[in-house]
N, C-alpha and C positions, 0 to 999 in steps of 0.2 A: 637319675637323669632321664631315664629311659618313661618314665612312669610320669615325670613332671613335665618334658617337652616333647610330646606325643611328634609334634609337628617333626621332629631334625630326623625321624624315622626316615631311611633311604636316603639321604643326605650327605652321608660321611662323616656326620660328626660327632658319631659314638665308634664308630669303626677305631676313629685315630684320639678320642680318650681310653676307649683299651687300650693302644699299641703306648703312649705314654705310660699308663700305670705298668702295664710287662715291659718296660724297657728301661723307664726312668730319663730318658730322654723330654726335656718340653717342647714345644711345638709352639710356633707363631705363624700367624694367618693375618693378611694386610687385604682390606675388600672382600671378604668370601661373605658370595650369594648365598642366601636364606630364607627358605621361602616358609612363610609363617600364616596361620588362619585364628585369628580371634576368638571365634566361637564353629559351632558345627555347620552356622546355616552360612558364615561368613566367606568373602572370595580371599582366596588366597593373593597373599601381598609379599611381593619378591623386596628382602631387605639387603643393605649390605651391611657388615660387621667385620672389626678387626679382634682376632683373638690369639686368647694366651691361653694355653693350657701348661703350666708347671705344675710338676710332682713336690708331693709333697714325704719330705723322710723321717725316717725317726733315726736314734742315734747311731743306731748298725748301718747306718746308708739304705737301707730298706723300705720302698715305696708303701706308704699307709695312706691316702688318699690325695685325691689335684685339686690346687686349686684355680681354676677356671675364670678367666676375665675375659669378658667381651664386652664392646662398643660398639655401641650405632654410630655407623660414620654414612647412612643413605645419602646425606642432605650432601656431602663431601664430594659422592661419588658423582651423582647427580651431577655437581658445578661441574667438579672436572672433566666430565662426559659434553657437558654442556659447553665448556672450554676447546677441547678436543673437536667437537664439531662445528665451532664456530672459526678454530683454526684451517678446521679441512677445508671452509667454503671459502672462505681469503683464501686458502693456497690455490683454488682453482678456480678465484676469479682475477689472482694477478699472473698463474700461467696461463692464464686462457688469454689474458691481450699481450698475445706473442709479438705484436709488430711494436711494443712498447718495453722498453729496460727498466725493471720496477726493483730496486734495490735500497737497501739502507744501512748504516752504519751507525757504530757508538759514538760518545765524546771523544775519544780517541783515534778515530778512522780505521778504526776496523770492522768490514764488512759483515753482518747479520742474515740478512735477506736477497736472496739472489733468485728473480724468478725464471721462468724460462725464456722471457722475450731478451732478458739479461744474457743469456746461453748462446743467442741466435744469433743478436749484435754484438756481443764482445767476445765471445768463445769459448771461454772458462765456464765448465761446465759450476755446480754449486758446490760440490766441495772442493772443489780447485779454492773457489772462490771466497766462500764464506770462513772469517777468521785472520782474512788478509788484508793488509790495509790498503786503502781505496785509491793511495795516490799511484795504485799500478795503471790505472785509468787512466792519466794524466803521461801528457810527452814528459819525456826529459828534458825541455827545456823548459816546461812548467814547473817540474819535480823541481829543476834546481833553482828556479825562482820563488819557490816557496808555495806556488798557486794551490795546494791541495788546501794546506791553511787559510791561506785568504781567505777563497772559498766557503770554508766551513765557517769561518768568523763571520765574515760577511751575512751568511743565511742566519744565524746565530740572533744577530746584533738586530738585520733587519725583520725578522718573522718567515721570509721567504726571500730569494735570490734568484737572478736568472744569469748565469753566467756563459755565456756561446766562446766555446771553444773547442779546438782541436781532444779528441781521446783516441787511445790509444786499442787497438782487437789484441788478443792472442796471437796471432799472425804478424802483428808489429803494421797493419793497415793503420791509415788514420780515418775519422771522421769525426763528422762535426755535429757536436751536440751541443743540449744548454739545461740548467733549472737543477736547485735542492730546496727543503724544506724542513726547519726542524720538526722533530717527534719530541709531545712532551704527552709524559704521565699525567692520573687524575689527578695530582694536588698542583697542578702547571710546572712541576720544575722539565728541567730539557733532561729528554732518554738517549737522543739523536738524531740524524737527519735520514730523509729519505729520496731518491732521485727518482722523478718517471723522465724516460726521454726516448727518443726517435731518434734514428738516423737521418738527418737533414743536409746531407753533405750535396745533393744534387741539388736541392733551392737554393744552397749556399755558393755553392758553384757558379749556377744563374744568376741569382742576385750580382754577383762579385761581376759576371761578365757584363752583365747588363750598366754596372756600376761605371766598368772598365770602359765600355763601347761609349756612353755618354761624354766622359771625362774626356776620351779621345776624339769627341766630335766636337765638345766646347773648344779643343786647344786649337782644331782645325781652323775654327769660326773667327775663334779670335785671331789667327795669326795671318787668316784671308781677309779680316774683318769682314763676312760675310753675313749678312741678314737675315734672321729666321721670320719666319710668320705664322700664327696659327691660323687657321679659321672654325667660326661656331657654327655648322654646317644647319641649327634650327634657327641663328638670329643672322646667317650671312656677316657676320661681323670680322672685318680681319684685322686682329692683333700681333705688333712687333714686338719680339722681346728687346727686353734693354740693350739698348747700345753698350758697345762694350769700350 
């Protein structure tokens, strides 16, 4: 061995085919670096390999030589590195929009993906979170209406959903938010849904009061029968709304 792969010199990996033949023990290796050089003038090329070294016995149980399997799994390692780093920069470009709850969940409603703008406006740190189904998000008196289902059917059925309602912090606060969308795999079938959302409770608030203050200024109007008027202050024009 030592004479046929000059290259695994300082490596380890005659070190631990001794310790298998004096021990009889076999040995398994999953990813192990390997650095290897083609010819004398060639650059050294870092491989990865899964290996086996099992002993081999004769009838006394006494080791007489190993026999040795290994695999190139570079191309393997590669993806999965390639995977892992493509996971790392999604994880820190949905924690990184903190002022945004970026979460998602199975068919099932259970929670997957909890980022940390999710931490900030709901409370439950990720693994409080993740595992738990989503209708803890939702008041009790959504829960017992069924609304986490609707919900998910609804985004389901239509591609995308926006639904504005009341959710529930860790602290038992409400606020108001809205929106899911399903996740589906490369062959289109559904994986699950995904929510991004804001805390909207103070435009909700306004809207509502603004809603409120108009409502109570028609009922005045009408009940004075009093006249409004606009005017277009570029054409001087002055318009009555409809009599009531």
């Amino acid at each position: 061995m030592r004479e046929a792969l000059p290259d695994l010199q300082g490596q380890g990996y005659f070190e631990i085919l001794d310790r298998v033949y004096a021990t009889g023990a076999p040995y398994e290796g999953r990813a192990l670096p390997v650095d290897l050089q083609s010819e004398i003038t060639a650059p050294v090329e870092r491989k990865y390999i899964d290996l086996n070294y099992q002993p081999v016995l004769d009838p006394d149980g006494n080791v007489v030589g190993i026999f040795p399997q290994g695999t190139d799994v570079t191309d393997r390692v590669g993806a999965e590195e390639a995977l892992r780093k493509s996971e790392r920069q999604s994880r820190q470009v949905t924690d990184g929009a903190i002022d945004y709850a970026i979460l998602s969940w199975d068919l099932d409603g259970h929670i997957l993906r909890w980022n940390e703008g999710a931490r900030r406006i709901f409370g439950w740190t990720e693994e409080e979170a993740v595992g738990i189904h989503w209708e803890m998000l939702f008041t009790s008196e959504d829960r017992a209406a069924n609304k986490p289902r609707e919900a998910m059917d609804a985004a389901l059925r239509l591609g995308t959903a926006h639904h504005d309602r009341w959710h529930i912090r860790k602290s038992g606060e409400r606020f108001w938010a809205s929106g899911e969308s399903p996740i589906r795999n490369e062959d289109g079938s559904l994986a699950g849904l995904v929510k991004v959302l804001r805390d909207q409770t103070e435009q909700y608030l306004a809207q509502q009061a603004l809603h409120d203050a108009e409502a109570t200024l028609r009922r005045a109007q009408e009940a004075g029968r009093v006249g409004v008027f606009s005017l277009d202050i570029e054409t001087n024009v002055l318009t009555p709304t409809p009599e009531f």
